[in-house]
C-alpha positions as CSV (number, residue, x, y, z in Angstrom):
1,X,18.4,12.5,-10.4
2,X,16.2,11.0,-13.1
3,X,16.9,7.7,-11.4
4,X,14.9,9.0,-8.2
5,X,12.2,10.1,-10.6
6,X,11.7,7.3,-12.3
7,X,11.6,5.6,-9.4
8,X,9.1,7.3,-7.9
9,X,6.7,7.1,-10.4
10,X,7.2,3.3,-11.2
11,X,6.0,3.1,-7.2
12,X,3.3,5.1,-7.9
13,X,2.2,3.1,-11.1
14,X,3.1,-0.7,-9.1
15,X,1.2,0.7,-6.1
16,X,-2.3,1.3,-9.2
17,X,-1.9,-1.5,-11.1
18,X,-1.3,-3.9,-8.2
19,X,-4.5,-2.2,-6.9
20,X,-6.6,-3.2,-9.9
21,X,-5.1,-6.5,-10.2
22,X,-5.9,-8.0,-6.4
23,X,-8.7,-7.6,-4.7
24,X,-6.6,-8.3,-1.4
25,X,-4.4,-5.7,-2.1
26,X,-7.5,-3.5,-2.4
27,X,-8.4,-4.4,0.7
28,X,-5.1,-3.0,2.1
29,X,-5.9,0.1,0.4
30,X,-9.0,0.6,2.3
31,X,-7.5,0.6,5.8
32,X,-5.6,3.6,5.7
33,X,-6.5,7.3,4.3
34,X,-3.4,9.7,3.6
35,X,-1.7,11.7,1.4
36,X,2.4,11.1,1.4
37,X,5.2,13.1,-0.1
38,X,8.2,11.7,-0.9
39,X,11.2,13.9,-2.0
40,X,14.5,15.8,-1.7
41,X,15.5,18.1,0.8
42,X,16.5,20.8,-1.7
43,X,12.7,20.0,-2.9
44,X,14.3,19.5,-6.5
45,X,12.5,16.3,-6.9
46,X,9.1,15.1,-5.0
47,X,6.1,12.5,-5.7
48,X,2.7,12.9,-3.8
49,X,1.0,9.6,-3.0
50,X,-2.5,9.3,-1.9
51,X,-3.4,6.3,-0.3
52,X,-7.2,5.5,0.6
53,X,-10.9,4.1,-0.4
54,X,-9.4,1.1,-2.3
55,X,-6.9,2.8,-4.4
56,X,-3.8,4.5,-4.6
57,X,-2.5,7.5,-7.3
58,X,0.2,10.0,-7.6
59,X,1.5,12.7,-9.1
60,X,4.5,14.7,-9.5
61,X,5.0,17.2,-7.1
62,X,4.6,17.5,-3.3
63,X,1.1,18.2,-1.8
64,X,1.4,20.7,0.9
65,X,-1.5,18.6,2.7
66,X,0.5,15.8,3.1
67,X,0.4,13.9,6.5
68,X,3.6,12.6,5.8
69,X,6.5,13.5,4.0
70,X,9.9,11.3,4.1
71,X,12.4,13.8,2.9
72,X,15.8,12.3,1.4
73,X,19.1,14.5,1.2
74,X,19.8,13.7,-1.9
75,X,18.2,11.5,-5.1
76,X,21.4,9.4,-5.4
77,X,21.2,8.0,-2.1
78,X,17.5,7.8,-1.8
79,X,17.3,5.9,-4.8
80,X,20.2,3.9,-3.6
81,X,18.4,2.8,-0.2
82,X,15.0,2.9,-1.9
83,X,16.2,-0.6,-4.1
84,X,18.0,-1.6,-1.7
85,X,17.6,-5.4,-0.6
86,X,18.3,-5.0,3.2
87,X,15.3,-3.8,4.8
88,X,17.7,-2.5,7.5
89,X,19.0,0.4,5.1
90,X,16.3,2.6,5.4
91,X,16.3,2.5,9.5
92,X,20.4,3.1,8.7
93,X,19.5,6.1,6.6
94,X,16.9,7.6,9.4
95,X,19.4,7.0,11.8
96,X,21.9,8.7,9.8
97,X,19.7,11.5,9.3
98,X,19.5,10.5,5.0
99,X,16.2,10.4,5.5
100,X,14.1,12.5,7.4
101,X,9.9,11.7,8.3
102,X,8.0,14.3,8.4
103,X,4.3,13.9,10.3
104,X,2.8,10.8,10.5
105,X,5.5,7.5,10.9
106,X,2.8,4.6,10.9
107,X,1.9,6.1,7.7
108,X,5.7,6.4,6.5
109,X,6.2,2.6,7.4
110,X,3.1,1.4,6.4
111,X,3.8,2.7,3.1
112,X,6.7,1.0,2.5
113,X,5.5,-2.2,3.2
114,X,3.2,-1.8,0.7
115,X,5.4,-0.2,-2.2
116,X,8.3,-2.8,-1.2
């Protein structure tokens, strides 16, 4: 489980320091405004992601304003499809029902193109 943790907050601090870094990536920043949880389905382990005005942050936790939550069964396999290689994992793991989305799904795949 620490795995998943540290994982999520490793995509939280890419996602902050690629945003002071590049302006383009700014830029991308400032198209979208949302807040997105990603976590467990036991709720043992979450992150909350806000996205918007240039920047991006998180925090521990889950945000019950969230527009978005993708909701994994477990922290072994999200963390095992989340550093995956094969982008087709994650569509495997919805279709499997591993992971769940919750709300918003442009904001759900638009986020992952960005924390890649």
């Amino acid at each position: 489980m620490v795995k998943f943790s540290l994982l999520l907050f490793l995509i939280g601090a890419k996602l902050r320091l690629t945003g002071l870094a590049s302006g383009e990536f700014r830029k991308l920043l400032r198209r979208e405004r949302f807040i997105l949880v990603i976590g467990t389905a036991d709720g043992s382990r979450a992150r909350t992601f806000r996205v918007g005005n240039g920047w991006a942050r998180s925090r521990r936790g889950a945000d019950p304003r969230a527009d978005t939550e993708l909701v994994w069964c477990d922290p072994e396999t999200a963390a095992c499809i989340m550093l995956s290689k094969n982008e087709l994992d994650v569509y495997s793991a919805i279709g499997s029902s591993k992971l769940r989305i919750l709300g918003n799904f442009k904001y759900a795949m638009w986020f992952m193109r960005l924390a890649g």
